[in-house]
C-alpha positions in Angstrom: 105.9 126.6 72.7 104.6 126.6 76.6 106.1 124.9 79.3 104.6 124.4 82.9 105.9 122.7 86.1 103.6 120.0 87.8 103.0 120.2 91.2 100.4 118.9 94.1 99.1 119.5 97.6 97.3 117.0 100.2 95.3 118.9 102.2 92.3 116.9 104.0 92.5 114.1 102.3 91.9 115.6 98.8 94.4 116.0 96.2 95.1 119.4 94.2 97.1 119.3 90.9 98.4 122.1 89.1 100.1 123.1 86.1 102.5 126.0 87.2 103.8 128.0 83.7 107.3 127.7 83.4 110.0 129.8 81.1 113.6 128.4 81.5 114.9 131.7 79.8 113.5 134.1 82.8 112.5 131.9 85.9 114.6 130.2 87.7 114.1 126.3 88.6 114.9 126.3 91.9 112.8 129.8 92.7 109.6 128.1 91.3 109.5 125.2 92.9 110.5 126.9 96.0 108.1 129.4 95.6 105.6 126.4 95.5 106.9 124.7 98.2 106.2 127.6 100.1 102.3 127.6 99.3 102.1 124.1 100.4 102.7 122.4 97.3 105.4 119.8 96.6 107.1 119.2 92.5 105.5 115.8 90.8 107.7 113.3 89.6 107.2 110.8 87.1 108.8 107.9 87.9 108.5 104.9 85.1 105.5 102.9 86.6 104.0 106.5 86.0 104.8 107.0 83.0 104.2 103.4 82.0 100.8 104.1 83.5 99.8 107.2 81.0 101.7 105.3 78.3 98.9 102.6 78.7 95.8 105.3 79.5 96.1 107.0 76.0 94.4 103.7 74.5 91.3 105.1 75.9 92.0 108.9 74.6 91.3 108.5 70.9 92.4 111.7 70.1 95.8 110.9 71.2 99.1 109.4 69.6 102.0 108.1 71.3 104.5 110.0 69.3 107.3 109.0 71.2 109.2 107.0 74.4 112.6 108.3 75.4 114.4 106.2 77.4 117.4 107.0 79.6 120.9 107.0 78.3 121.4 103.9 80.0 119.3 101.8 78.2 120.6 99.4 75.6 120.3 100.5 72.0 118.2 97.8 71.5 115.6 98.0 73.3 114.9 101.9 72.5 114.7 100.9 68.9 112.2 98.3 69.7 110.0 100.8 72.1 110.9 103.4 68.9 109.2 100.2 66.3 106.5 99.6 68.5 105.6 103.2 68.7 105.4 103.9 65.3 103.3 100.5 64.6 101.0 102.0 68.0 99.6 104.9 65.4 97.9 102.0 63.2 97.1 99.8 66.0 96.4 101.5 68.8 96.6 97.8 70.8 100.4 98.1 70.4 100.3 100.4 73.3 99.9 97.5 75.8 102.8 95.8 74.3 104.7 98.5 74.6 103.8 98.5 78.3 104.4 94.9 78.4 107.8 95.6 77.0 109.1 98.6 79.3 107.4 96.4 82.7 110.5 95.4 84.3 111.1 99.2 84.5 108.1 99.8 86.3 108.9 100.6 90.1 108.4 103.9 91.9 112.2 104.3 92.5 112.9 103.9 88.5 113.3 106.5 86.3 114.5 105.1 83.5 111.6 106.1 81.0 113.1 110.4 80.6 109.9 111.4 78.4 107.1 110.8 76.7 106.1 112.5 73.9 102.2 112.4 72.5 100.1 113.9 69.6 96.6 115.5 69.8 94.5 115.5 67.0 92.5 118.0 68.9 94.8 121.0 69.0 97.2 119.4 66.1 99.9 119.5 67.8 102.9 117.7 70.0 103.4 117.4 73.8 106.4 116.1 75.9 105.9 115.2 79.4 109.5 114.7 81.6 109.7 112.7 84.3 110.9 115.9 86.0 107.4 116.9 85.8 107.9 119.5 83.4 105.3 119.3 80.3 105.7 121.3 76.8 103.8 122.0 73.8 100.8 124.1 72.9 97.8 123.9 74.9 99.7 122.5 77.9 96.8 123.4 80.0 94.3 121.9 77.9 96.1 118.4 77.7 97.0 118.9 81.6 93.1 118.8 82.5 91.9 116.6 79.8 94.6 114.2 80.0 97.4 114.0 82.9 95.5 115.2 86.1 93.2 112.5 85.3 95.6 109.8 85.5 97.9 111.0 88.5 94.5 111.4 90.3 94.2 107.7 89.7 97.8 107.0 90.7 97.7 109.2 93.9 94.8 107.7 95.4 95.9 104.2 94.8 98.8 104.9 96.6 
């Protein structure tokens, strides 16, 4: 399993993402994203519009699954066994991804958080991914489904903003 730390830089008006590896047993947290703070780059976090954004933006990446939507511990049982339904239908019917969305939209602002991870399937590499809305992302081929997949949409994201 390999786990890597999103950050970004603005620099002259252009956007730089990166996927910064990451082992909780020997690095410390707080020493990586310092140590990226001090090159000018800042830690990317996934607030729910966000992650409602990439929810909806996997429709268009057939080899992916939504696997899974974690909500925070806040949220009422109910609901997370809806999202949990809906997810499971999504894998036949990919258009159940936009009512998922449609679901989860009142927990779309930039100061929410409420959506902790989602979890995807690629049928390229066969295998499972979590992103956090910490900005940490695990699985195999993290770097592969980074560049493929996430960089694309918080490129989109970024430069709407």
């Amino acid at each position: 399993m390999e786990y890597g730390k999103v950050f970004k830089k603005v620099s002259d008006r252009s956007l730089n993402l990166k996927l910064v590896p990451y082992d909780f047993s020997i690095d410390n947290y707080s020493d990586l994203i310092k140590s990226q703070k001090r090159d000018g780059f800042r830690q990317v976090l996934f607030n729910s519009e966000l992650m409602l954004r990439i929810v909806k933006s996997i429709y268009d990446y057939d080899y992916l699954y939504l696997a899974k939507i974690k909500m925070s511990g806040d949220t009422e049982v109910n609901i997370q066994e809806d999202i949990n339904k809906f997810v499971m239908e999504s894998r036949l019917n990919r258009e159940l991804l936009f009512r998922i969305v449609d679901e989860l939209e009142w927990y779309s602002d930039k100061e929410s958080i409420d959506i902790c991870e989602i979890h995807f399937y690629s049928k390229k590499t066969s295998s499972k991914s979590v992103l956090k809305n910490n900005g940490i992302i695990s699985g195999v081929s993290i770097n592969e489904i980074f560049s493929q997949f996430i960089s694309p949409q918080l490129k989109r994201y970024f430069d709407e903003e």
